[in-house]
Rosetta silent file (secondary structure, phi, psi, omega in degrees, C-alpha in Angstrom):
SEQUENCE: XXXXXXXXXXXXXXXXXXXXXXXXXXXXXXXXXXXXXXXXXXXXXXXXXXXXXXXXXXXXXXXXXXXXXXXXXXXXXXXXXXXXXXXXXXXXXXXXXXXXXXXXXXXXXXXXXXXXXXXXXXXXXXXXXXXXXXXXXXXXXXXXXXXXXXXXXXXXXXXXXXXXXXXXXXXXXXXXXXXXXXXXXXXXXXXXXXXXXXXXXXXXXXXXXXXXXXXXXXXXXXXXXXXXXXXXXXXXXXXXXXXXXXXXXXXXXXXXXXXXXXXXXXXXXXXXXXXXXXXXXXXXXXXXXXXXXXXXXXXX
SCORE:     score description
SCORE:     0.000 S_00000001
   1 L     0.000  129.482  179.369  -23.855   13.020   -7.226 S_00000001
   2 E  -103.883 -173.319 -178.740  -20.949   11.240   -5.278 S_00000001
   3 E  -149.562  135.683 -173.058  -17.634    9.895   -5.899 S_00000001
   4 E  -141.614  129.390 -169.242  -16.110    6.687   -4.275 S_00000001
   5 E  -133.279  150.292 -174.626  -12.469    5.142   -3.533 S_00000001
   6 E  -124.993  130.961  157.224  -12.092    2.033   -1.775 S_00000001
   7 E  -114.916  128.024  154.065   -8.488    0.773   -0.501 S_00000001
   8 L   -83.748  108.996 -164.129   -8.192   -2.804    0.213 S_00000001
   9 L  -114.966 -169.752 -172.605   -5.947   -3.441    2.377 S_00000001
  10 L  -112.171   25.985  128.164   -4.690   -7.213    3.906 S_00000001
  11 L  -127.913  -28.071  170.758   -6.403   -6.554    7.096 S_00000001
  12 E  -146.032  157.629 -173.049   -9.243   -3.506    6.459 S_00000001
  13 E  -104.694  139.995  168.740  -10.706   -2.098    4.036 S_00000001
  14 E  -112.586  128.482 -173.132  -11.435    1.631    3.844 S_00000001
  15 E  -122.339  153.652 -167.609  -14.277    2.885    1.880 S_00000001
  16 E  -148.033  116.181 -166.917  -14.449    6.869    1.527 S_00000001
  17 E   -95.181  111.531  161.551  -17.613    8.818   -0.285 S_00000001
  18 E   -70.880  138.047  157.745  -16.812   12.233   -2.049 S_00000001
  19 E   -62.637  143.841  168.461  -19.360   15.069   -3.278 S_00000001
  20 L   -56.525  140.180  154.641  -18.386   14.998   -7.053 S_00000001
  21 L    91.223   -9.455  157.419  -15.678   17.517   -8.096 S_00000001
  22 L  -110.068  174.348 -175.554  -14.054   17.270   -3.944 S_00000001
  23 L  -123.245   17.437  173.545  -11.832   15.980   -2.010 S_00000001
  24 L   -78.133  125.276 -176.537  -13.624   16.549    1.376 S_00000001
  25 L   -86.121  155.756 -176.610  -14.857   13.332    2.342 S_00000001
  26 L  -103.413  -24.397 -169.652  -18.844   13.335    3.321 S_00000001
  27 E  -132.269  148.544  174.808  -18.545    9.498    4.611 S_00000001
  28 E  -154.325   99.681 -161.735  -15.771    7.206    5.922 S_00000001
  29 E  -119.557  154.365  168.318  -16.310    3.895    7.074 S_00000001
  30 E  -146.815  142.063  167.443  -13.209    0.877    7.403 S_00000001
  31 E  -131.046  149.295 -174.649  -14.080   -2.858    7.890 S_00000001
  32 E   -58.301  146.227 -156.249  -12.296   -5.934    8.248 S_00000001
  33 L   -72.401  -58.908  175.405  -11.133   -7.076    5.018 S_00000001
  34 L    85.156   11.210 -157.687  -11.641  -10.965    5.512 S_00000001
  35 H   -69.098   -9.117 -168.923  -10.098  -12.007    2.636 S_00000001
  36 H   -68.495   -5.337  167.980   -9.713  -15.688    3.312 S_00000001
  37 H   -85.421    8.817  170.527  -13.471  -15.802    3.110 S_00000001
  38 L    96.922  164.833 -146.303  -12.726  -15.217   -0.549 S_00000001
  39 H   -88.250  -25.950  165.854  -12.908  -12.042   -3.031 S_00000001
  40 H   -71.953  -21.752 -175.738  -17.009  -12.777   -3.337 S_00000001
  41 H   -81.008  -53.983 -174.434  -17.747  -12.942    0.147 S_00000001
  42 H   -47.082  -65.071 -171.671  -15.861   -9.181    0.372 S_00000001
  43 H   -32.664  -64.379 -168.778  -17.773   -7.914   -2.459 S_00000001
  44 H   -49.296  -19.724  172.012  -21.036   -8.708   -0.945 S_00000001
  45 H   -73.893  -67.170  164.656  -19.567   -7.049    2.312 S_00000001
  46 H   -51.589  -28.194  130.241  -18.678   -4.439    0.342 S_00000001
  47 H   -90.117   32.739 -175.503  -21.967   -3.260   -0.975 S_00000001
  48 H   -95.780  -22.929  175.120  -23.214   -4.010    1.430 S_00000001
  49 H   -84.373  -40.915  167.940  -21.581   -0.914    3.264 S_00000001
  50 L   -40.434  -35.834   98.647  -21.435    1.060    0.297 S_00000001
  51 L    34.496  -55.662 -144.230  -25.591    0.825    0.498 S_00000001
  52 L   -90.059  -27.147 -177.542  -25.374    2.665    3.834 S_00000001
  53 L  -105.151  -12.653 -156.477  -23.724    5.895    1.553 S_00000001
  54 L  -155.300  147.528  159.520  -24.617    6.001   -1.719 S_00000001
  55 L  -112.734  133.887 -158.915  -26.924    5.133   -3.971 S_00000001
  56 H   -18.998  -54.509 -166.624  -25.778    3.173   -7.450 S_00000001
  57 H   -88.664    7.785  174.769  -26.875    5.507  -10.164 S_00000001
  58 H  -112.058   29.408 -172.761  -25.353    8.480   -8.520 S_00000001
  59 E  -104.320  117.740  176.913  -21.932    7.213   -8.306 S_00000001
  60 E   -88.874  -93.602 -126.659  -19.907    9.294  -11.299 S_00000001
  61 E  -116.486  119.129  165.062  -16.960    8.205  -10.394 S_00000001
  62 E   -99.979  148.567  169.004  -14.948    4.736   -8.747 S_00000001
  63 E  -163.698  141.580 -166.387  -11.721    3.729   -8.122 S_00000001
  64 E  -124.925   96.898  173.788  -10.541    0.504   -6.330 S_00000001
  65 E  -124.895 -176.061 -149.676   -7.118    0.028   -5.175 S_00000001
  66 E   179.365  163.008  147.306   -5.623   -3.006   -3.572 S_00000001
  67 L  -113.371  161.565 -159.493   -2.280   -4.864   -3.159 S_00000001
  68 L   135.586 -172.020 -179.731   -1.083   -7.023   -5.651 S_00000001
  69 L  -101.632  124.446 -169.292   -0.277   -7.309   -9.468 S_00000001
  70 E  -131.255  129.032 -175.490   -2.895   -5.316  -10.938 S_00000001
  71 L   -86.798  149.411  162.918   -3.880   -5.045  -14.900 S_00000001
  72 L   -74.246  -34.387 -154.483   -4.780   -1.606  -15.178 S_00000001
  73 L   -77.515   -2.537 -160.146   -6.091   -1.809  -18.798 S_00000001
  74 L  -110.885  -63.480 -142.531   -8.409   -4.684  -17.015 S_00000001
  75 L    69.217   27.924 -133.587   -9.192   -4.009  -13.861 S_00000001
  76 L  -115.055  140.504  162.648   -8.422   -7.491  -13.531 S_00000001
  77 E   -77.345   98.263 -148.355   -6.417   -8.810   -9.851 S_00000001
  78 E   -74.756  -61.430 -176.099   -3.800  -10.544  -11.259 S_00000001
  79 E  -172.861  111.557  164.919   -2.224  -12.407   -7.873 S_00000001
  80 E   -99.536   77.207  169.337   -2.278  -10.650   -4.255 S_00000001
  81 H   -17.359  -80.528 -154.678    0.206  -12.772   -1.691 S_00000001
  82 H   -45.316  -52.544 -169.808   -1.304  -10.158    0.970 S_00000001
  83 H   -87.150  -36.284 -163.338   -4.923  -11.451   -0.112 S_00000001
  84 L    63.164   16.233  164.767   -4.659  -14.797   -1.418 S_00000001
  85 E   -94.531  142.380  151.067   -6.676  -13.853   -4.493 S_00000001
  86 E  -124.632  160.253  159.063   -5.900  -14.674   -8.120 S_00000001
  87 E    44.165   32.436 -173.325   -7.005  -14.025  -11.416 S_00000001
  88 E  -118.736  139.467 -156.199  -10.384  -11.907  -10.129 S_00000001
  89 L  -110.540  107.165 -174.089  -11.537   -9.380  -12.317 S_00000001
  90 H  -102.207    2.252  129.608  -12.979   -6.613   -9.804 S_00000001
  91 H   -21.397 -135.665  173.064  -13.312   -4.306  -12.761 S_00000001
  92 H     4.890  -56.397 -155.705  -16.277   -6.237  -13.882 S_00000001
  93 H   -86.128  -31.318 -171.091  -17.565   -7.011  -10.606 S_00000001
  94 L  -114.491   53.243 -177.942  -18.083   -3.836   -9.011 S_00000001
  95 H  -101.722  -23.523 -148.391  -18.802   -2.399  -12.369 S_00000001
  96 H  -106.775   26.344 -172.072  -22.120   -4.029  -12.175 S_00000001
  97 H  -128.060  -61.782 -169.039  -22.737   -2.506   -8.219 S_00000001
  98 H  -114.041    2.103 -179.352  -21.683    1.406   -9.556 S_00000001
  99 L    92.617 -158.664 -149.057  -21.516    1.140  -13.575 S_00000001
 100 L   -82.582  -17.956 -173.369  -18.553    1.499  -15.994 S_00000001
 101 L  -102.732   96.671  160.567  -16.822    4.765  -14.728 S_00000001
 102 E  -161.426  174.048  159.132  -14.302    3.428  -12.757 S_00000001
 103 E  -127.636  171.492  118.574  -11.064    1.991  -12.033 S_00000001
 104 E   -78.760  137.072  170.516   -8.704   -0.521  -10.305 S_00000001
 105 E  -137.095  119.768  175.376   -5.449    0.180   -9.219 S_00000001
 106 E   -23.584  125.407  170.726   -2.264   -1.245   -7.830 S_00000001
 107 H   -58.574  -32.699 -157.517   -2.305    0.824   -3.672 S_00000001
 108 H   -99.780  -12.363 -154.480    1.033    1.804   -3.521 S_00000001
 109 H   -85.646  -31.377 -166.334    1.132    2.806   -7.133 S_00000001
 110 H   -78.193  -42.672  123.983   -2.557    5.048   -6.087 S_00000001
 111 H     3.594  -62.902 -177.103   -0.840    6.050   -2.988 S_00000001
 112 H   -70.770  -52.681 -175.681    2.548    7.681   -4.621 S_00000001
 113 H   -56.919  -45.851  176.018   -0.300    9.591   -6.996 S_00000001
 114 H   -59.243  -44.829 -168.157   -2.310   10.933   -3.922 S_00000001
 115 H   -81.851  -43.879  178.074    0.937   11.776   -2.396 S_00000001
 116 H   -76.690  -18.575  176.679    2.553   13.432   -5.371 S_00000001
 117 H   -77.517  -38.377 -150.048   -1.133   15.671   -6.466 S_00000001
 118 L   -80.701  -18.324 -169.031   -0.712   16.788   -2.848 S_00000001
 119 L  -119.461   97.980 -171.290    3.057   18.672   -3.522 S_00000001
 120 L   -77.470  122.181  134.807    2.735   20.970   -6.448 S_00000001
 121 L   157.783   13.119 -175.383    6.256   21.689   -8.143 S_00000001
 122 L   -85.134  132.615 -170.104    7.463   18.308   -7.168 S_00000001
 123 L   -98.856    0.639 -162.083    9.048   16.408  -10.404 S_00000001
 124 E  -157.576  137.175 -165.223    9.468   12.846   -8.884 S_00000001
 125 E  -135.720  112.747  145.308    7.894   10.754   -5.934 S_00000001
 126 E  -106.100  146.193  159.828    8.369    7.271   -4.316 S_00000001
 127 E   -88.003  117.622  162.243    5.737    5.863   -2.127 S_00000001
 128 E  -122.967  172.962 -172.653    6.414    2.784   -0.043 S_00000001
 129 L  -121.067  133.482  153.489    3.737    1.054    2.331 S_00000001
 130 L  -115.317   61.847 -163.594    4.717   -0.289    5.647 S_00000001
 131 L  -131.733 -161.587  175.205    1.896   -2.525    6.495 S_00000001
 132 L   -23.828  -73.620  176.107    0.659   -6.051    6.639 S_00000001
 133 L  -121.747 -165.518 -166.329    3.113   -6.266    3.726 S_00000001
 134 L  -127.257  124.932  163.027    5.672   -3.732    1.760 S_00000001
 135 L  -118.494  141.605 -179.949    4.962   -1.979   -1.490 S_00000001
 136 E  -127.428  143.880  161.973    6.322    1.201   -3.589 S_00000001
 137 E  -133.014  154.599 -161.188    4.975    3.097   -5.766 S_00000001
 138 E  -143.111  133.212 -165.622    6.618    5.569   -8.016 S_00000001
 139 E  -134.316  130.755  153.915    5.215    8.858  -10.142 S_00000001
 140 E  -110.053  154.109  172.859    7.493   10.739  -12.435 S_00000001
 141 L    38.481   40.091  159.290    6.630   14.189  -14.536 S_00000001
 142 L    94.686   -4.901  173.485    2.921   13.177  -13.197 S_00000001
 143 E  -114.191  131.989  174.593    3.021    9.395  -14.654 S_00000001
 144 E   -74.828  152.110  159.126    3.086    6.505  -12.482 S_00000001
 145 L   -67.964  129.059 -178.313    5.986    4.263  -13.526 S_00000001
 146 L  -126.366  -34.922  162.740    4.644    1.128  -14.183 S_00000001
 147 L    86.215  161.686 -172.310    7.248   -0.772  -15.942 S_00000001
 148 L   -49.354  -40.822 -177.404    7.020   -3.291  -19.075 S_00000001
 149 L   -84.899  -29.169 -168.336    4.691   -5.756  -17.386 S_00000001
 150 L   118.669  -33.822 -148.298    2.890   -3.157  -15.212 S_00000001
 151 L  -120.810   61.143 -173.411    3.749   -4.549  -12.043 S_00000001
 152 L   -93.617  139.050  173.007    7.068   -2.047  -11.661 S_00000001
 153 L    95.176   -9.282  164.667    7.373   -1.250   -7.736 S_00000001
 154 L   -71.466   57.302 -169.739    6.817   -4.901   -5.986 S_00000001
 155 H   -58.378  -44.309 -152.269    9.868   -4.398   -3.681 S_00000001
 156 H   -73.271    0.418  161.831    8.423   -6.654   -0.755 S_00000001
 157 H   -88.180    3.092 -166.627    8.976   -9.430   -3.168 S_00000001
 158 L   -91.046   91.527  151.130   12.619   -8.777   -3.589 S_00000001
 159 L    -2.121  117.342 -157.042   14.919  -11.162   -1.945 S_00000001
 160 L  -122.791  -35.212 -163.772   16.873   -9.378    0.898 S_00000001
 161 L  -128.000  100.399  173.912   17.589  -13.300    2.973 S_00000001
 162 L   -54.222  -41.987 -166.186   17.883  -16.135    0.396 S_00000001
 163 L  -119.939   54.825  149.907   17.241  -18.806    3.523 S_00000001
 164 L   -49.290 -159.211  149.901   15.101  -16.002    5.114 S_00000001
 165 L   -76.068  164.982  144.963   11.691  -16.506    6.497 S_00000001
 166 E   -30.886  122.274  172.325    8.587  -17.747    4.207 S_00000001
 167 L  -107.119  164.896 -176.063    6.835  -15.083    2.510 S_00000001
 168 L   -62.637   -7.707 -178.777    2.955  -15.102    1.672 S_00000001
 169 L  -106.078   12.921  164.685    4.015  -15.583   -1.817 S_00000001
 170 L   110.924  -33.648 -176.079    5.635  -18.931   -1.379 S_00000001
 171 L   -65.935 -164.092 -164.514    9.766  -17.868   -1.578 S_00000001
 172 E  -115.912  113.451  149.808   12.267  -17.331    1.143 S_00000001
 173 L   114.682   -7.479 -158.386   13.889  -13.753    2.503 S_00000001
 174 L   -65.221  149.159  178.623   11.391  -11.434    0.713 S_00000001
 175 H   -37.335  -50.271 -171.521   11.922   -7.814    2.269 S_00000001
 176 H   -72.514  -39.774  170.413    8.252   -7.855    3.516 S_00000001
 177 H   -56.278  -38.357  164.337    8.815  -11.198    5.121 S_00000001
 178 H   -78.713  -42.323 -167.148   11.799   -9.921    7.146 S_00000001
 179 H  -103.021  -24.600 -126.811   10.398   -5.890    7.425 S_00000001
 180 L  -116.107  145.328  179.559    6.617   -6.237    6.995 S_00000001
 181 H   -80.356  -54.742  156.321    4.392   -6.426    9.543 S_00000001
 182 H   -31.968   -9.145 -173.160    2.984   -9.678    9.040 S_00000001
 183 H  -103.236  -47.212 -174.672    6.326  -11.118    8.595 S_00000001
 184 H   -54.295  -42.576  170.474    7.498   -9.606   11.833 S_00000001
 185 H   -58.296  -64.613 -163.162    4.583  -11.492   13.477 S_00000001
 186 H   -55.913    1.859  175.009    5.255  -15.005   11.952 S_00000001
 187 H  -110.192   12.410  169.639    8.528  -14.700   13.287 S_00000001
 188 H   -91.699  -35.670  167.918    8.016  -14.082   16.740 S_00000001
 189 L   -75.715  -11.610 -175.673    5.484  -17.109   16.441 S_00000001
 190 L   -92.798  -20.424 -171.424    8.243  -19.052   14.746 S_00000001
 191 L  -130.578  -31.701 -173.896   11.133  -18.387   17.209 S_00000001
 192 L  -116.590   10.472 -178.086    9.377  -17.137   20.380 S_00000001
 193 L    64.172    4.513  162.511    5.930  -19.492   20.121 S_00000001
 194 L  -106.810  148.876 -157.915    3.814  -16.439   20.571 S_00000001
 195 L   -94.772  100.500 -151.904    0.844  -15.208   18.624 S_00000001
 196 L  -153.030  156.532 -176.683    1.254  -11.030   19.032 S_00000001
 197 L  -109.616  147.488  150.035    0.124   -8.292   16.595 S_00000001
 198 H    27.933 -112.646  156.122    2.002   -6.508   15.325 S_00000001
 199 H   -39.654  -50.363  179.640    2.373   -3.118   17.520 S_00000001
 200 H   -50.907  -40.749 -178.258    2.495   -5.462   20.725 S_00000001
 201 H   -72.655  -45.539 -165.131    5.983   -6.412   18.998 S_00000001
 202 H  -100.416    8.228  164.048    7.199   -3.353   18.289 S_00000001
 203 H   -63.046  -53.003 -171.844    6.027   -2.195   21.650 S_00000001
 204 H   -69.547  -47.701  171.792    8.181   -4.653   23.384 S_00000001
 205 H   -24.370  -73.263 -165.799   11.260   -4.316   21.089 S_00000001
 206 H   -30.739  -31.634 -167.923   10.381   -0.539   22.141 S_00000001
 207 L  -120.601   45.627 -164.930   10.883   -1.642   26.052 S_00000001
 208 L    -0.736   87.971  169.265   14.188   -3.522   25.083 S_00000001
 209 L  -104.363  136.527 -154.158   12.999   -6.864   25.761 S_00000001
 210 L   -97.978    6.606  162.046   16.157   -8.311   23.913 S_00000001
 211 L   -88.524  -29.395  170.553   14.305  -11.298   21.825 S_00000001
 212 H   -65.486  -93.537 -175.497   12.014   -8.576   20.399 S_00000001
 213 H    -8.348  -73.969  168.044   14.811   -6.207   19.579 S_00000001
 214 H   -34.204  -88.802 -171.611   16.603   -8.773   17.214 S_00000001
 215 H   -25.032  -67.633 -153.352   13.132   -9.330   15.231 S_00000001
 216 H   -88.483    5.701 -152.035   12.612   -5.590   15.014 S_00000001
 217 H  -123.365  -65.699  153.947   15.470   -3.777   14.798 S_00000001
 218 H   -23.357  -74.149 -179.552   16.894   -6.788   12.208 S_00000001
 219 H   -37.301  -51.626 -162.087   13.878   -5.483    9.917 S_00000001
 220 L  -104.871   35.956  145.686   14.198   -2.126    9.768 S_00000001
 221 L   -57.336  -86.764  175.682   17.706   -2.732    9.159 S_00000001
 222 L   -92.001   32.804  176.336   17.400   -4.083    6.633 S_00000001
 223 L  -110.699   -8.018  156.058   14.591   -2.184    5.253 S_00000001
 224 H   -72.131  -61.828 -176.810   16.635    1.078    5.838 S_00000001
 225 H   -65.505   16.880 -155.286   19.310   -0.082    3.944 S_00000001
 226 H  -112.534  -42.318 -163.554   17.438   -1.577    1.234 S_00000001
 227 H   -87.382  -15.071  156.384   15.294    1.889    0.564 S_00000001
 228 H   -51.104  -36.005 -162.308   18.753    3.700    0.658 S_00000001
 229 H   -75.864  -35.714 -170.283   19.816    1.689   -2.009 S_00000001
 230 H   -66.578  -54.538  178.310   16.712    2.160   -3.820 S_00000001
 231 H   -57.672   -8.438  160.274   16.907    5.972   -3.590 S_00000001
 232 L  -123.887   29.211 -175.841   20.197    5.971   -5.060 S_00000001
 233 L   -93.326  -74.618 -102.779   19.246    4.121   -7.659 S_00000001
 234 L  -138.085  -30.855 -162.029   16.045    6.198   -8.770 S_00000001
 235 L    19.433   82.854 -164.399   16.748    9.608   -7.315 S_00000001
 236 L   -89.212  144.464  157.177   13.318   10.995   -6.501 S_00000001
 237 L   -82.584   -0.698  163.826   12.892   14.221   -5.127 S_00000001
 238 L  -154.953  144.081  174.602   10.920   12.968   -2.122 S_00000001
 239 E   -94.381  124.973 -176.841   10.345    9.575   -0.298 S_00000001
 240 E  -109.674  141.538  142.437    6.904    9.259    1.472 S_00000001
 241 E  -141.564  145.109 -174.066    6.774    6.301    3.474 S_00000001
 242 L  -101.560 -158.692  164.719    3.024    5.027    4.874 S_00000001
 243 L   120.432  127.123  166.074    1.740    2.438    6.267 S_00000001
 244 L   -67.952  -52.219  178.407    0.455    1.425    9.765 S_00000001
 245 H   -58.568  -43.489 -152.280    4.120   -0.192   10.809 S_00000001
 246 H   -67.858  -13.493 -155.186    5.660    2.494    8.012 S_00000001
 247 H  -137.638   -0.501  165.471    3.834    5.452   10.500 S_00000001
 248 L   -90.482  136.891 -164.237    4.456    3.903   14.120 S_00000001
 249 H   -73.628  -16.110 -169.809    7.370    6.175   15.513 S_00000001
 250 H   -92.933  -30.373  172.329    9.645    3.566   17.029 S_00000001
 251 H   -70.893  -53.295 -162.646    9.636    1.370   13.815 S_00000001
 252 H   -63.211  -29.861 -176.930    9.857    4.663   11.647 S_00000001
 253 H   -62.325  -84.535 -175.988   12.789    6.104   13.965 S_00000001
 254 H    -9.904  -78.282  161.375   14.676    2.778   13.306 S_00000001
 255 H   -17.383  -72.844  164.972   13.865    2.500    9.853 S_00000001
 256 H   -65.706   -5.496  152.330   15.158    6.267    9.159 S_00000001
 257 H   -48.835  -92.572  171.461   18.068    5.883   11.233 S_00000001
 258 H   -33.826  -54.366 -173.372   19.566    3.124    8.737 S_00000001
 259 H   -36.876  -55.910 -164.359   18.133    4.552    6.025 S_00000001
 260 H   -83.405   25.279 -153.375   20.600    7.938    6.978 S_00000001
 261 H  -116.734  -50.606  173.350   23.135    6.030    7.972 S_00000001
 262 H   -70.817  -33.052 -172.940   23.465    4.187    4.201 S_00000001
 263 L   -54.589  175.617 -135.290   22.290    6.297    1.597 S_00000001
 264 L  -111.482   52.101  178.315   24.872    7.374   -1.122 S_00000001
 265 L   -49.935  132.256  179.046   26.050   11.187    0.124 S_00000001
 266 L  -126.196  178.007  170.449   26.737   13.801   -2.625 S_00000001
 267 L   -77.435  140.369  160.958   27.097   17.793   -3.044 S_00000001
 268 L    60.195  120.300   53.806   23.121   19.604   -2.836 S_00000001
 269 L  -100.560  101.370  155.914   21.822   16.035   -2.322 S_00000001
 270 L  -106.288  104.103 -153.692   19.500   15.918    0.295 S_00000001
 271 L   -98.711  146.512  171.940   17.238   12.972    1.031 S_00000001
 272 L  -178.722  146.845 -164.091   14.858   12.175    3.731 S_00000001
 273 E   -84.229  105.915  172.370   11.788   10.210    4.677 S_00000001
 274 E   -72.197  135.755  178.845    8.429   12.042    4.727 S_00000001
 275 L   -72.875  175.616  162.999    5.304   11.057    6.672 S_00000001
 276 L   -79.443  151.002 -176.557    1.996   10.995    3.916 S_00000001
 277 L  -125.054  -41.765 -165.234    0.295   14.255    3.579 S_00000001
 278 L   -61.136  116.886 -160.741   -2.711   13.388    1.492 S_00000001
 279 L  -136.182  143.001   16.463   -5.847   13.209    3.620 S_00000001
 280 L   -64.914  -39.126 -174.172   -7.757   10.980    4.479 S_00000001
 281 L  -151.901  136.677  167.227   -5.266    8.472    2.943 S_00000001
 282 H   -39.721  -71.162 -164.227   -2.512    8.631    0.116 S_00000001
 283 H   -58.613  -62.086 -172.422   -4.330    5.448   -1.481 S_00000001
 284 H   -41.453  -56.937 -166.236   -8.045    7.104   -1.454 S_00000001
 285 H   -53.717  -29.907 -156.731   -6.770   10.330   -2.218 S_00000001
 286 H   -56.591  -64.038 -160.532   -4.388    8.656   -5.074 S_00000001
 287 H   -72.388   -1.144  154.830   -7.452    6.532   -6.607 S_00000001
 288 H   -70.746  -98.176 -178.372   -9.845    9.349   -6.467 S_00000001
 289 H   -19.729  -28.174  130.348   -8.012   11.643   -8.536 S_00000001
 290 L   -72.336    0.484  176.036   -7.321    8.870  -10.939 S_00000001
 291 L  -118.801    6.465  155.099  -10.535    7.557  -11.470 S_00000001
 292 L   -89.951  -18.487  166.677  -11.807   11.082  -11.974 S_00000001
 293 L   -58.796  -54.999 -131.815   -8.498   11.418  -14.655 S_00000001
 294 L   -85.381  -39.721 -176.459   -9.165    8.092  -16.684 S_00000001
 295 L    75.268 -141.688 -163.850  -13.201    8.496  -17.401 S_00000001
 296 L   -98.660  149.501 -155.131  -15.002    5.248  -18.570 S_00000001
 297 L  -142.984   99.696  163.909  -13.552    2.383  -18.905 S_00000001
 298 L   -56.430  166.584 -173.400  -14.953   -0.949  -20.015 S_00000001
 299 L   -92.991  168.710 -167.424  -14.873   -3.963  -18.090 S_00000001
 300 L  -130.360    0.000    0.000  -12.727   -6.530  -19.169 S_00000001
């Protein structure tokens, strides 16, 4: 009997198969995500790999996490910028690929939970993601925070530059759009006419090329000073941050620089940015561990 968490991510997907009752993985495969071929074309992509690991009726346990506004009580994808999906209920859909005992879940919120199961005596967590785009998640006394609507923790949606760049969700300035890795690229294609991933960017920044700098050093400006503010707002006892950008050292140096240069010094308060410990991944581990918590769940 297995157990299986999927992260969706805005460029790959990671799928990860557990013996029931561990947390050793026996399989680990990641494929491109695709989503602009649309959330049916993934599915079918997706068992189609899933196939290669597992077979249907021995899957106890699922869990599905993603970014976006996610109902939990659903399983239904509410709106993903990062994706370009609405209103798809993937509850339902890959209910009918591994049956009813499973979940969906918000990533960063699945993420903070993975990260916080991994540090026992810890009373408070935030997670953020530093990837295609930027998300936090937050666990207190063992509950993710969720907030009235659910969808508590979309910082990369926060206005940081009112006449900022364009974000994937249609405004101006959002945090991810300035800090985010996709946002760093459209603005290097927007100001320097080149098409560059990511890494390539914060490579050159890295090798002071001085048009590069400005882009990246301008982000994690103001994505240091933004998660200071948040931490002295929330006062967690530890900040993970994740990510592929969130986990390259020349962005993360940056980042944590600002970060220590603004937070809000007190007596005994000491704050500081943690890599993720939860392996393979924060997000697997997170949505394993919850979708062996929740037990069955109808689709919705």
């Amino acid at each position: 009997m297995t157990d299986l968490a999927i992260d969706v991510g805005g460029t790959k997907t990671l799928v990860v198969v557990f013996e029931d009752d561990q947390v050793k993985p026996l399989y680990v495969e990641r494929f491109p995500t695709d989503s602009t071929a649309g959330p049916e074309n993934f599915i079918a992509r997706l068992a189609k790999v899933c196939s290669k690991y597992v077979d249907p009726p021995d899957v106890v346990h699922w869990g599905l996490c993603t970014a976006g506004a996610v109902d939990v009580s659903t399983g239904r994808l509410i709106w993903s910028p990062n994706l370009g999906w609405k209103d798809v209920n993937l509850h339902e859909r890959l209910s009918q690929l591994f049956g009813d005992r499973g979940i969906v879940e918000n990533d960063c919120n699945a993420a903070a939970y993975g990260e916080w199961s991994t540090r026992p005596g810890i009373d408070s967590l935030v997670y953020v993601t530093v990837s295609t785009g930027i998300g936090m998640g937050i666990v207190s006394s063992g509950h993710i925070m969720r907030g009235s609507h659910g969808f508590a923790g979309e910082i990369g949606h926060t206005t940081v530059l009112p006449d900022g760049p364009e974000c994937a969700c249609g405004r101006r300035g959002c945090l991810q759009a300035v800090a985010g890795g996709r946002g760093l690229s459209i603005q290097v294609e927007r100001f320097l006419g080149k098409r560059l991933a990511t890494e390539e960017i914060v490579d050159l920044a890295r090798e002071n090329k001085p048009e590069y700098v400005e882009i990246v050093v301008g982000g994690a400006a103001i994505l240091g000073r933004f998660l200071a503010n948040m931490i002295d707002t929330l006062d967690p006892a530890v900040l993970v941050m994740g990510g592929s950008l969130g986990k390259n050292p020349h962005y993360r140096r940056l980042v944590v620089d600002f970060f220590t240069k603004f937070y809000y010094r007190l007596p005994d308060k000491t704050v500081g940015i943690e890599p993720p410990s939860a392996e393979p991944d924060p997000c697997i581990i997170g949505v394993l561990q919850l979708s062996r918590s929740m037990g069955v769940r109808k689709s919705g």
